[in-house]
N, C-alpha and C positions, 0 to 999 in steps of 0.2 A: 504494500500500500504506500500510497503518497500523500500526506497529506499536510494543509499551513495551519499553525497554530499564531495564535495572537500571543506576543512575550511579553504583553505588561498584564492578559490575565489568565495564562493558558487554557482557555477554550481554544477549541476549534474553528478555524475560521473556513474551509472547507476541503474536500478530498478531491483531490487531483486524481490519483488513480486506486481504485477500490480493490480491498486484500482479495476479495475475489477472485483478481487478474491475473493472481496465481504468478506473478512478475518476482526476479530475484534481480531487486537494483543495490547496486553497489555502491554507486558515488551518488551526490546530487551538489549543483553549482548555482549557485543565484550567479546570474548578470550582473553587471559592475550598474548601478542606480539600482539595482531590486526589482528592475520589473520583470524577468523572466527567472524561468528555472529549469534548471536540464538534469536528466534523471540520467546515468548509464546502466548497463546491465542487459539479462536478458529480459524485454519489453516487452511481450509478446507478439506481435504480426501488426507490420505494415500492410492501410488497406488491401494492397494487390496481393498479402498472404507473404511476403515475405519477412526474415525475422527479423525485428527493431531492437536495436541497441542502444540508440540514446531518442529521449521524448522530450518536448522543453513544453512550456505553459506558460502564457499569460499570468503573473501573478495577483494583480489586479482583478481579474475578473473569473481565473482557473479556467478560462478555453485553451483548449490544446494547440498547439503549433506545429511542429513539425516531428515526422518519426523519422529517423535514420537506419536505414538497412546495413546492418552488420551480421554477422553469424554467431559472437559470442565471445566474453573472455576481455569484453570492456570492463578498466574497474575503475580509472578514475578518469575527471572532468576539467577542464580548466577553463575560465574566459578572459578572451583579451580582455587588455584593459578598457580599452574604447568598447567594449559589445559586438566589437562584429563578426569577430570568429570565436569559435570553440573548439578547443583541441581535448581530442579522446585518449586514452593510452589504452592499450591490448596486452595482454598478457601470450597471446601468440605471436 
């Protein structure tokens, strides 16, 4: 599961992605200003069925943004500092 918690009262602010999804993520990165957030791991399936490795979200709002097709053995995240890449590290 993914999910944001509010840190001045820890409730829940909402779930990103539900334990359901049976998802094993390994890292997760906020973007440099906080508005995004990228998951690594195994993701389950990008729409055309292929396997997603890293997922990122609107933090603002928890719409999803993009899935990235990898095969597995991502564990950690990093973002530039300006936002506009994201680099993955693989254990293969």
């Amino acid at each position: 599961a993914v999910a944001l918690f509010d840190a001045a009262t820890g409730a829940k602010a909402r779930d990103l992605a539900p334990a359901e999804a049976g998802w094993s993520v390994r890292d997760l990165a906020f973007a440099p200003g906080g508005d995004a957030l990228a998951a690594a791991g195994e993701l389950g399936e990008t729409p055309d069925g292929q396997p997603a490795g890293v997922r990122t979200w609107s933090v603002p709002d928890g719409r999803p943004g993009h899935a990235v097709v990898w095969r597995s053995g991502l564990e950690a995240l990093a973002w530039r500092p300006d936002g506009r890449h994201l680099a993955a590290r693989s254990s293969h």
